[in-house]
Rosetta silent file (secondary structure, phi, psi, omega in degrees, C-alpha in Angstrom):
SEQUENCE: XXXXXXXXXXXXXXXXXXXXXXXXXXXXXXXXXXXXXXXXXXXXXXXXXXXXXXXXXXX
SCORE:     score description
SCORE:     0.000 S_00000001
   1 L     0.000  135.193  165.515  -60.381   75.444  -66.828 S_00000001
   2 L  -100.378  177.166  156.469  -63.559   74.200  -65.345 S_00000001
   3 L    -7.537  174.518  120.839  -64.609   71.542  -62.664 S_00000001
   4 L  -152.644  126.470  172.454  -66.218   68.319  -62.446 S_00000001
   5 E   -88.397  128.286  179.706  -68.246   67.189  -59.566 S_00000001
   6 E  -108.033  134.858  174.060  -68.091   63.682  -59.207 S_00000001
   7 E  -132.119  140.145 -167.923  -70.667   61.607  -56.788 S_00000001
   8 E   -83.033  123.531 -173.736  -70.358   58.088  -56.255 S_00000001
   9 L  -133.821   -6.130  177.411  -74.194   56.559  -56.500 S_00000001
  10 L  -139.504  162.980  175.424  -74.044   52.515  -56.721 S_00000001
  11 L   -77.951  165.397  167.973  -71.655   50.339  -55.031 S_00000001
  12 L   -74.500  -20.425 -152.484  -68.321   49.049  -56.119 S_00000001
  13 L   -59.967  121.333  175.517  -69.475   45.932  -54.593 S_00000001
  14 L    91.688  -12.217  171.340  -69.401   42.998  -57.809 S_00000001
  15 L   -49.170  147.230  153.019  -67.267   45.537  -59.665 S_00000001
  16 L   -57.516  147.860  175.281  -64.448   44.470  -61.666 S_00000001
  17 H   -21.900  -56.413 -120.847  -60.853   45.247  -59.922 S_00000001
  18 H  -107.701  -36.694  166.719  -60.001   47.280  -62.224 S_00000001
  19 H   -60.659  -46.480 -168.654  -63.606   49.652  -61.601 S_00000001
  20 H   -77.405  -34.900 -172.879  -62.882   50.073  -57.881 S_00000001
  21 H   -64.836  -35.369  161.589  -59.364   50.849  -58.575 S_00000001
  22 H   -62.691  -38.746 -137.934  -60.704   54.125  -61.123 S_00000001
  23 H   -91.292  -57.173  178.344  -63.212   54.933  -58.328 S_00000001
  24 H   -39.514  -46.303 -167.081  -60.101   55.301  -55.840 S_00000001
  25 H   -61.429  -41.376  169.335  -58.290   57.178  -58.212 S_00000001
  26 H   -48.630  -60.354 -179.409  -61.363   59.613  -58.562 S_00000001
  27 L   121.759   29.596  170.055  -61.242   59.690  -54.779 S_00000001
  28 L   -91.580  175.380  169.895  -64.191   57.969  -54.589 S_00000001
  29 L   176.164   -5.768 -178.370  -65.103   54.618  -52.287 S_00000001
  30 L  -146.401  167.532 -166.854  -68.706   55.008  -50.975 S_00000001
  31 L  -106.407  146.579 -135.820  -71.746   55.828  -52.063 S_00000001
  32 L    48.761   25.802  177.174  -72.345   59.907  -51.809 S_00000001
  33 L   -80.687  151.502  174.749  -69.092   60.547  -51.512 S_00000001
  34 L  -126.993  166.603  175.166  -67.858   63.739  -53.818 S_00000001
  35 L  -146.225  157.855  178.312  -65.040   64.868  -55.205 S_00000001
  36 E  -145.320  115.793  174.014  -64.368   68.189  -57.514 S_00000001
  37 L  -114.375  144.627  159.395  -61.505   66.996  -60.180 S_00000001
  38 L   -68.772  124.980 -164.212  -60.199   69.291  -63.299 S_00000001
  39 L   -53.241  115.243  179.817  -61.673   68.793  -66.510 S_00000001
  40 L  -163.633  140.109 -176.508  -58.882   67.108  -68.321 S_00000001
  41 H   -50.423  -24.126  156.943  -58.824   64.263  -71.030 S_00000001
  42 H  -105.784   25.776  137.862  -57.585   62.227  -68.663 S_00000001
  43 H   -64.411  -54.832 -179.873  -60.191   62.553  -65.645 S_00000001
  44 H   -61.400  -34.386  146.495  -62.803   61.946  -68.532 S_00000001
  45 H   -98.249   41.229  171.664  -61.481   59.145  -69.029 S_00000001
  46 H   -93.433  -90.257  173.757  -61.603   57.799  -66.143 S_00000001
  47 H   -35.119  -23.437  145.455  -65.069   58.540  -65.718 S_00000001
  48 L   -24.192  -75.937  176.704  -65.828   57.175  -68.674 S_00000001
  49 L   -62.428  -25.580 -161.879  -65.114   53.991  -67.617 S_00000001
  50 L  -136.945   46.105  161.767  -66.748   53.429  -63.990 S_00000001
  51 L   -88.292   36.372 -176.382  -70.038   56.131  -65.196 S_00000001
  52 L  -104.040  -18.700  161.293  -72.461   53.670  -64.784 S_00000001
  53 L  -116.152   25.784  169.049  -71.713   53.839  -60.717 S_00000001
  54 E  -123.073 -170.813  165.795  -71.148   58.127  -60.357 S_00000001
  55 E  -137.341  153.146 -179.514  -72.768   61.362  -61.514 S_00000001
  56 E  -135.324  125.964  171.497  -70.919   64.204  -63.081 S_00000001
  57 E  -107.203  116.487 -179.176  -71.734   67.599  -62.309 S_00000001
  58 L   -95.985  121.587  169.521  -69.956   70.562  -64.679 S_00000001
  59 L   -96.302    0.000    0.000  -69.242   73.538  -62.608 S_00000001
């Protein structure tokens, strides 16, 4: 299985709850923080939902 790099790149700040609470769960909380999660349907969707404040990197 491969990777995913995740980087955090806008704030949570004005997010809905329910966005910062996915970001945690990534293991995100600040902006440049990384994380390297396993590609699995349910990491995508999670990113899914809060990409409009990360980046995804495929290793």
């Amino acid at each position: 299985m491969s990777d995913l790099t995740v980087i955090q790149v806008r704030s949570a700040i004005g997010s809905k709850p329910k966005h910062r609470g996915t970001l945690r769960a990534l293991g995100l909380g600040r902006i440049g923080k990384t994380n390297t999660l396993p590609d699995r349907p349910e990491i995508r969707g999670m990113i899914q939902k809060v990409a409009h404040l990360i980046d995804v990197q495929e290793d």
